[in-house]
TORMIMAR-538753 format. One line per 10 residues: number of its first residue (from 1); for each residue x, y, z of C-alpha. Coordinates in nm, 3 decimals. Example, Ala and Ser with C-alpha at 12.3 -4.5 7.8 and 13.67 -1.06 7.14 Angstrom:
<dotors>
1	1.230,-0.450,0.780; 1.367,-0.106,0.714 $
</dotors>
This chain:
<dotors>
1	-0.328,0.644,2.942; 0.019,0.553,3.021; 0.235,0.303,2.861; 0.202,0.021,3.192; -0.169,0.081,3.163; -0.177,0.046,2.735; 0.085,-0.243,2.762; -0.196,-0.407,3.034; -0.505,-0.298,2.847; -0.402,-0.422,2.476 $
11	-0.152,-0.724,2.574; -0.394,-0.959,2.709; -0.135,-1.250,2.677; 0.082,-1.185,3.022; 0.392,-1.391,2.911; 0.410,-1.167,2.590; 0.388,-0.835,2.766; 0.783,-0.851,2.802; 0.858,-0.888,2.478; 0.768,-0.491,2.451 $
21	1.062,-0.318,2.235; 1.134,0.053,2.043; 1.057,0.012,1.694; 1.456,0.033,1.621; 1.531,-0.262,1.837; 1.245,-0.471,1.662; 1.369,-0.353,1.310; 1.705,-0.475,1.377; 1.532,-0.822,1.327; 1.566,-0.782,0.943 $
31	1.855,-0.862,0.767; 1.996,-0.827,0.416; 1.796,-1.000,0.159; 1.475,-1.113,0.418; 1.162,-1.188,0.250; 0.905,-0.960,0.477; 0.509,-0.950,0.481; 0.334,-0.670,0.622; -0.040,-0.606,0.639; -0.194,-0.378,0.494 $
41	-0.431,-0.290,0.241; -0.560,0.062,0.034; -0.379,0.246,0.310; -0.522,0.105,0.614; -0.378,-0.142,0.855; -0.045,-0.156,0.769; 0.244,-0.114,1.039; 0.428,0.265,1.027; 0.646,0.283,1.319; 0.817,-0.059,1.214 $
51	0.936,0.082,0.854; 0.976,0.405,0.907; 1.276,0.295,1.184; 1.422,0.021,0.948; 1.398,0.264,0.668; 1.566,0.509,0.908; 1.871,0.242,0.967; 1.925,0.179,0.590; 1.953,0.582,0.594; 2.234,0.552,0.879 $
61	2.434,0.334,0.639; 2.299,-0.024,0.695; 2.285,-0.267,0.413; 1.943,-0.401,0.381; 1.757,-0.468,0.091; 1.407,-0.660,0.098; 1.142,-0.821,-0.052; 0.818,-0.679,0.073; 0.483,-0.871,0.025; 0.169,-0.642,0.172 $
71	-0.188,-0.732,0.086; -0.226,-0.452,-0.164; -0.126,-0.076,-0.133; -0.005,0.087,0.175; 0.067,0.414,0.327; 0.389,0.620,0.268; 0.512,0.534,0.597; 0.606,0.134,0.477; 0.580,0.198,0.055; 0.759,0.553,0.036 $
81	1.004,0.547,0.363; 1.135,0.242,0.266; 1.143,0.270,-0.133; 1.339,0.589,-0.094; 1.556,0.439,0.141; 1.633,0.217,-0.092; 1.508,-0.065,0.135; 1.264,-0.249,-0.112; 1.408,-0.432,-0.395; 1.097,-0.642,-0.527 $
91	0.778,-0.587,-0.431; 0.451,-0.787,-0.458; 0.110,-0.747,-0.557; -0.011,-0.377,-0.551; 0.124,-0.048,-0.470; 0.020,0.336,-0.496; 0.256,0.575,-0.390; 0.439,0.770,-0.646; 0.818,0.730,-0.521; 0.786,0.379,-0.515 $
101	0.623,0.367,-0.841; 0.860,0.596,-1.015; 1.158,0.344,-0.906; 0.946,0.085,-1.027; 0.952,0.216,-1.379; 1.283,0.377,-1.372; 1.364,-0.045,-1.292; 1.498,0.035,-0.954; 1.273,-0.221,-0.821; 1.116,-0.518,-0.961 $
111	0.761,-0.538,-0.922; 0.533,-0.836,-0.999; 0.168,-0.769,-0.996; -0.048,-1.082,-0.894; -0.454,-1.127,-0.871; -0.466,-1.043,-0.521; -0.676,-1.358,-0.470; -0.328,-1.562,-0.570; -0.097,-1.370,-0.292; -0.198,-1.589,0.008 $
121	-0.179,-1.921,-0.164; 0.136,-1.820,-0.317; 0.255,-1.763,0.026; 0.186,-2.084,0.126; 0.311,-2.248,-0.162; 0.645,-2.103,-0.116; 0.623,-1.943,-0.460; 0.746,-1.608,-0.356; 0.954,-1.713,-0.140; 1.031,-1.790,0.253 $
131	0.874,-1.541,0.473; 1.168,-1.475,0.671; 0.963,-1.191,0.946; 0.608,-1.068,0.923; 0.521,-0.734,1.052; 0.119,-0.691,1.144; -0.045,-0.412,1.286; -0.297,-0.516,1.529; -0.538,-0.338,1.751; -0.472,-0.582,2.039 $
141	-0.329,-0.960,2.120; -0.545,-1.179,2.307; -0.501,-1.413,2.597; -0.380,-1.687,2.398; -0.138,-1.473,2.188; -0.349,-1.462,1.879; -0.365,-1.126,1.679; -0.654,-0.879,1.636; -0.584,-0.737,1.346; -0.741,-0.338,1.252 $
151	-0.893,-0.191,0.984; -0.772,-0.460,0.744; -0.696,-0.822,0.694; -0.496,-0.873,0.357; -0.270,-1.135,0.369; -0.179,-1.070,0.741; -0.320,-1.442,0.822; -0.106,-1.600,0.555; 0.237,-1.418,0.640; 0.198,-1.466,1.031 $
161	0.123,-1.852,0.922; 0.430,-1.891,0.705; 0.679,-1.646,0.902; 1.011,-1.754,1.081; 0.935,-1.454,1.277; 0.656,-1.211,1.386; 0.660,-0.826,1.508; 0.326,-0.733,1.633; 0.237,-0.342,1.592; -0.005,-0.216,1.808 $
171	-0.189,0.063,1.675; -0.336,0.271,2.001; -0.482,0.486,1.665; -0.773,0.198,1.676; -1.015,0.167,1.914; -0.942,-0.188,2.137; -1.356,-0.206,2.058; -1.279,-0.326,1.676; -1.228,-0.673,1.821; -1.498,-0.911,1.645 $
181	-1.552,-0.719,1.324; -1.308,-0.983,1.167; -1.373,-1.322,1.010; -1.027,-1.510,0.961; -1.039,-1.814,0.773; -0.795,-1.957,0.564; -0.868,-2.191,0.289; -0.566,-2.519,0.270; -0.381,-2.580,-0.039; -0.447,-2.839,-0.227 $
191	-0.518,-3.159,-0.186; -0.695,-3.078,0.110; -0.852,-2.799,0.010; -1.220,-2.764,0.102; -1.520,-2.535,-0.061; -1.518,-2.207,0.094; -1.905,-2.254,0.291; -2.012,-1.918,0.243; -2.354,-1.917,0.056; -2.430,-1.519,0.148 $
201	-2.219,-1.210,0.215; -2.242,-1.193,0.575; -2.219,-1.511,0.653; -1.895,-1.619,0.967; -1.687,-1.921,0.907; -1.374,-1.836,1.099; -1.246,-1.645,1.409; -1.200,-1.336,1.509; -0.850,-1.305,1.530; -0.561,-1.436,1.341 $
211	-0.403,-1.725,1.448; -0.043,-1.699,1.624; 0.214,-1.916,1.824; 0.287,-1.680,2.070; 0.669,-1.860,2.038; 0.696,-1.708,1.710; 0.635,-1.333,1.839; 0.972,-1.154,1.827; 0.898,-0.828,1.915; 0.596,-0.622,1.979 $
221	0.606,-0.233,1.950; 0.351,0.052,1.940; 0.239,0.286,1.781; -0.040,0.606,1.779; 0.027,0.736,1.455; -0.310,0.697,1.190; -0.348,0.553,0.852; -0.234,0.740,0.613; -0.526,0.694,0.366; -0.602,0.999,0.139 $
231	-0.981,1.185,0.158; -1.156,1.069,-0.101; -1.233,1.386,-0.382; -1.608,1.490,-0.426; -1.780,1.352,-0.732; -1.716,1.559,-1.052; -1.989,1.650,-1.325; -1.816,1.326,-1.520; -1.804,1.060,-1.238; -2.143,1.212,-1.115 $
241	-2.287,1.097,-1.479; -2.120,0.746,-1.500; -2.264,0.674,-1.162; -2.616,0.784,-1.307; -2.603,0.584,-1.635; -2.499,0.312,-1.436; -2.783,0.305,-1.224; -2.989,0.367,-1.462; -2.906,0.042,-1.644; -2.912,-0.147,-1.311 $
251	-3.302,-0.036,-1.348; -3.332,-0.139,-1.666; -3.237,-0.482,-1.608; -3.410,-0.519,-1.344; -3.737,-0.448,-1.549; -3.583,-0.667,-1.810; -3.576,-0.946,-1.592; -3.214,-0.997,-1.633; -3.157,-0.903,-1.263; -3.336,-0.972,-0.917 $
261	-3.483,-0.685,-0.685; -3.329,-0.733,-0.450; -3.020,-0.690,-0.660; -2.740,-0.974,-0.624; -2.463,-0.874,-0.388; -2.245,-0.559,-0.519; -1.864,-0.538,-0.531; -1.723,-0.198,-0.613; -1.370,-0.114,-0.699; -1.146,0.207,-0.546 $
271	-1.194,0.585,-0.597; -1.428,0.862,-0.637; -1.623,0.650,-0.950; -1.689,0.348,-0.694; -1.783,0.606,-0.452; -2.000,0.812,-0.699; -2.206,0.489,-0.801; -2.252,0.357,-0.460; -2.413,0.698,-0.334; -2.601,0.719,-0.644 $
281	-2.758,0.434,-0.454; -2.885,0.597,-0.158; -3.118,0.792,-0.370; -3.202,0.566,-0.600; -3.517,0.323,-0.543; -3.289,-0.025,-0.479; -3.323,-0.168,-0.122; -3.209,-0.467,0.052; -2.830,-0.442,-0.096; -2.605,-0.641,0.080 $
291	-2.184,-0.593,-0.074; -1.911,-0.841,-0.099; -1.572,-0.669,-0.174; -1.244,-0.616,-0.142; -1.289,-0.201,-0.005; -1.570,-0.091,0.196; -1.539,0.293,0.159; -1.722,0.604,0.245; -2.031,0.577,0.071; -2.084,0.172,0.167 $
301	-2.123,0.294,0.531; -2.377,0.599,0.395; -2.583,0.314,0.241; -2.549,0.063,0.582; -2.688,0.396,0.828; -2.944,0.496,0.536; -3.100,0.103,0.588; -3.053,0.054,0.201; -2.694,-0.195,0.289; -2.760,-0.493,0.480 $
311	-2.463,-0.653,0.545; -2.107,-0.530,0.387; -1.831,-0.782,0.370; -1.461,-0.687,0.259; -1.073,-0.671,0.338; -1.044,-0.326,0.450; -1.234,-0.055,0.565; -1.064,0.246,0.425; -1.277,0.537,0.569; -1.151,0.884,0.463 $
321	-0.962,1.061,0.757; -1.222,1.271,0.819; -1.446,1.043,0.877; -1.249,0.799,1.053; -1.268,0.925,1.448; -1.718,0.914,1.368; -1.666,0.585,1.271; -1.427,0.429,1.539; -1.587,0.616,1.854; -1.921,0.367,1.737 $
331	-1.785,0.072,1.585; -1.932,-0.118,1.784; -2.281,-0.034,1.593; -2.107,-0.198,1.279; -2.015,-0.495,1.431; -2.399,-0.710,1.290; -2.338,-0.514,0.966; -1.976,-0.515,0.837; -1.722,-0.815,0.814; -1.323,-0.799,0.725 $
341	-1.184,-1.105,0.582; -0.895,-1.205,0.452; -0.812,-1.134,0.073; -0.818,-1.468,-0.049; -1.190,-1.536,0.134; -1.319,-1.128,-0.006; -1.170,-1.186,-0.351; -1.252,-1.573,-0.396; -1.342,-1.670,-0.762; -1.534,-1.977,-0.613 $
351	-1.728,-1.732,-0.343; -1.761,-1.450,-0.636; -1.913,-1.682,-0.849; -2.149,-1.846,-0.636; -2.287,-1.514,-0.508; -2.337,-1.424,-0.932; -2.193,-1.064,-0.777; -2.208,-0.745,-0.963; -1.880,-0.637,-1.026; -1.791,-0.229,-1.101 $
361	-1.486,-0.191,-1.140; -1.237,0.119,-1.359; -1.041,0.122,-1.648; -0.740,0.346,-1.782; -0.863,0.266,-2.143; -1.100,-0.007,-2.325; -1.088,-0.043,-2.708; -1.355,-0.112,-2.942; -1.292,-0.532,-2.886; -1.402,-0.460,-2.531 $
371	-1.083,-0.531,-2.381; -1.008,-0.318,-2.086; -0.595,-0.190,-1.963; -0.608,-0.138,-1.572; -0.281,-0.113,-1.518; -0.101,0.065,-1.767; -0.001,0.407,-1.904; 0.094,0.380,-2.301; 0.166,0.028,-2.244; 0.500,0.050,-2.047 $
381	0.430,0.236,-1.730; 0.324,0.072,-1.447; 0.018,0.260,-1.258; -0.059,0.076,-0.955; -0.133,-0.291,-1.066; -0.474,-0.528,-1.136; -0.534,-0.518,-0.827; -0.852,-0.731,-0.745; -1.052,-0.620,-1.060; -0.956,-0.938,-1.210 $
391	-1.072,-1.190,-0.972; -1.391,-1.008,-0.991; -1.431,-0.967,-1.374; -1.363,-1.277,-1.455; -1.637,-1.474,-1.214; -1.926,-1.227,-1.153; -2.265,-1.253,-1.287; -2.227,-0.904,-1.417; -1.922,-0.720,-1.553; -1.949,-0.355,-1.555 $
401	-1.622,-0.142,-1.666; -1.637,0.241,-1.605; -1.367,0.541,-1.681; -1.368,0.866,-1.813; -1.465,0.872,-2.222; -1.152,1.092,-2.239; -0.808,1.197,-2.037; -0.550,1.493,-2.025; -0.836,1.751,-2.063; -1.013,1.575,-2.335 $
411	-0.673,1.584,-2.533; -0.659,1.191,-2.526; -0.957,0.925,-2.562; -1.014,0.653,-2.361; -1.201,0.454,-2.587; -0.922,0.298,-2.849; -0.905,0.067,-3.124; -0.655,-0.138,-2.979; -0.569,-0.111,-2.565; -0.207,-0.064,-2.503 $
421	-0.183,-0.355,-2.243; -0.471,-0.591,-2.202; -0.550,-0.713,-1.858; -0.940,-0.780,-1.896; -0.985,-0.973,-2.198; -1.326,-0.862,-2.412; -1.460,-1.254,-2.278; -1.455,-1.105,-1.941; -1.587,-0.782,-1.980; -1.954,-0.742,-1.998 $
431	-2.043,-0.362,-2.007; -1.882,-0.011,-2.073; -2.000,0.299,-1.922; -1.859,0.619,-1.975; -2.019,0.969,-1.940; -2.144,0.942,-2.248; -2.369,0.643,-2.238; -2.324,0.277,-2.202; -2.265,-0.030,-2.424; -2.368,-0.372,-2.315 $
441	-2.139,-0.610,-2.472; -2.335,-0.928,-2.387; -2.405,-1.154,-2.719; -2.243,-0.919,-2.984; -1.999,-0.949,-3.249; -1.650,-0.783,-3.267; -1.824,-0.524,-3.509; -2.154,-0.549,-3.351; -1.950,-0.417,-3.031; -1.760,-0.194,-3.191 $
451	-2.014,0.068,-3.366; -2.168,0.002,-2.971; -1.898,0.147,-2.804; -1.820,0.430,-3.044; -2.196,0.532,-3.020; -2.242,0.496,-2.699; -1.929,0.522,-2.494; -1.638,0.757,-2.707; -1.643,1.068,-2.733; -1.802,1.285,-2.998 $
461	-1.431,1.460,-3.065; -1.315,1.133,-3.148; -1.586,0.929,-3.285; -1.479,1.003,-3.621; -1.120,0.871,-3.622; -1.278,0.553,-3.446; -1.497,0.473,-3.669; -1.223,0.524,-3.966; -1.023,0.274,-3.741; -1.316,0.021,-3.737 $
471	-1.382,0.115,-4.127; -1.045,0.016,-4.207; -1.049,-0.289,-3.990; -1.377,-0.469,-4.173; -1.161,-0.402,-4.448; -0.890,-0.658,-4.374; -1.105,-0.874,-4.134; -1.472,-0.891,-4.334; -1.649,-1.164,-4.115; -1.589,-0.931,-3.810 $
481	-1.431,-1.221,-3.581; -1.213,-0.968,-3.461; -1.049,-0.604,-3.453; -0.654,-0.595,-3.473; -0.392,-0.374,-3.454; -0.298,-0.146,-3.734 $
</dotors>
């Protein structure tokens, strides 16, 4: 297809069509110290041609330093163009690409990490700042000049609402058919804010598009280049047996009583764990799941065409590359099953807690208290950032933590006395799993939890200095109200 017939075929909106620029024409709408939100989220849906030409005129000697707000990680193109281009100097709420995180810690670049269900309001608050130009990538623009987005949603609602200025990226990479696998709704601020009427994961309350004053579109470029999301790594022996125990104790609820068959809708965190546990699932005897997330990955759409998933709701649909060309030639099939919203809607505490989700999320480390560090490496080292494990932890019916019993080969444990950082307090953290075993938390003591988590969740190499560490805690703390640091 040629560029007259793309420019016909994706620009429904006449009036807009000339308004069609190069990507270095449209980046020369950013100036020194703007405040710009891109979409984006876990590698999907985020504009590439856009940065990778504004990172290329701050490499041509431009001054232009930014603050970028995306809806979570993105792809090298936008995070690692512009970060060594020394384009970005703040960035908000997540990130996972090592050049920008390395500048990050070497305090090149200051980094705030948010609950991801905070971003959009804080948008619209004007707490990080005025949104000077947004930049989304959309599969299309409609007759009215409203914005399909892709493969994700993010914040893209909330920074085309709030932006002076808007550069529209269309992505000929996605299939013009994704149209209608979106549900847009944006909740007000307060006082006017209203309860968010969704009552079951696949339920619609908004459009299908996001919302946009054709006036306010500056520029609109394109773009065929893909996501730049990695393939996700086969289960390993250890992920392989967290996924097992967890399902296992899924079952044994279940015949406890303590959960419903059907079970309650399932949210799943990032990675080759989440993936792990969700195709445990396939073989396992649970039907009738429906999911409400933040990242519908590979294994959600195994469970939707194996008839166990009902309905899957999320911000992004981050489908490994290889995958990716299977899924978009027939997304059309997906269209009764799957729903993107935006981040604020997936990651709601009021939504999360209504639908008493179960929430599986990872861990760098947990310590015998139960408290869980997401984020950090000895303390000091930013990884990638909470991320949306927070919003979930906090309000789901069911708080499950998983990670490794041990790191670096087995040379470090991952069960500690004390965490190095704390971002999920023990109050919000219900269950441990590790490859070892698990250790439900629920109605225990700080000693009671303890001696549960060494048995059950540390490894044996390192079960014996824990338990000296919990010996010489009772010690100084006899009634067992609490472990503290030595």
């Amino acid at each position: 297809m040629d560029q007259k017939q793309l420019i016909a075929e994706r620009i429904r909106n006449v009036d807009l069509r000339s308004r069609v620029t190069t990507p270095e024409e449209a980046a020369l709408l950013v100036k020194d110290g703007y405040t710009v939100g891109m979409s984006g989220f876990t590698g999907v849906g985020y504009p590439k041609a856009f940065p990778l030409a504004l990172a290329a005129r701050a490499e041509a000697g431009d001054r232009v330093g930014i603050t970028l707000i995306t809806g979570a990680s993105v792809g090298d193109e936008l995070d690692g163009a512009l970060s060594r281009a020394g384009v970005i100097k703040r960035r908000y709420p997540y990130q996972s690409n090592a050049d920008l995180r390395n500048r990050i810690n070497a305090g090149e670049i200051k980094y705030v990490d948010l609950h991801l269900s905070q971003v959009a309001l804080w948008i619209r608050q004007g707490i990080l700042g005025k949104i000077d130009l947004a930049v989304v990538e959309a599969s299309s623009i409609d007759e009215a000049g409203n914005i399909i987005p892709t493969a994700s949603v993010g914040v893209a609602d909330a920074v085309v609402a709030c932006a002076d200025k808007v550069v529209v990226e269309i992505s000929s990479a996605i299939p013009k058919e994704i149209e209608g696998l979106h549900d847009v709704y944006s909740s007000e601020p307060a006082p006017n804010t209203k309860p968010i009427p969704i009552t079951s994961p696949g339920d619609r309350i908004g459009t299908t598009y996001i919302p946009c004053d054709p006036d306010k579109i500056a520029a609109i470029i394109f773009s065929d280049r893909i996501d730049g999301n990695a393939e996700l790594k086969p289960a390993d022996e250890t992920m392989q047996q967290i996924a097992e125990h967890l399902i296992a104790f899924l079952e044994s609820e279940v015949e406890a009583g303590r959960l419903t068959d059907p079970l309650p809708p399932l949210q799943s965190g990032v990675g080759g764990v989440a993936n792990a546990v969700l195709s445990c699932l396939a073989k396992s005897d649970f039907t009738d799941l429906t999911v409400y997330t933040e990242v519908m990955q590979d294994a959600v759409l195994d469970l939707i065409e194996a008839g166990k998933v009902k309905v899957a709701s999320a911000t992004s649909l981050t489908i490994s590359p290889s995958r990716k060309k299977a899924v978009f030639d027939r997304i059309g099939d997906f269209k009764d099953k799957i729903v993107l919203r935006p981040q604020e809607i997936s990651n709601s505490p009021e939504v999360i807690r209504r639908l008493s989700l179960i929430a599986m999320n990872t861990a760098i480390e947990a310590d015998l208290s139960g408290n869980v560090n997401s984020t950090h490496i000895g303390g000091v080292r930013m990884m990638n950032g909470i991320g949306g494990s927070g919003d979930f932890a906090r309000n789901a019916g069911l708080t499950i933590f998983t990670t490794a019993s041990t790191a670096k080969g087995g040379k470090l444990s991952c069960i500690v006395p004390v965490v190095s950082h704390v971002d999920h307090t023990e109050h919000d953290v219900d269950v441990i799993i590790t490859e070892q075993g698990v250790a439900d938390l629920r109605g225990l003591t700080a000693f009671e939890r303890a001696e549960l988590i060494i048995d059950n969740c540390a490894h044996p190499d390192f079960r014996g200095e824990l338990r000296a560490s919990l010996e010489r805690a009772k010690s100084r703390v006899p009634m067992g109200h609490g472990l503290i640091a030595e």
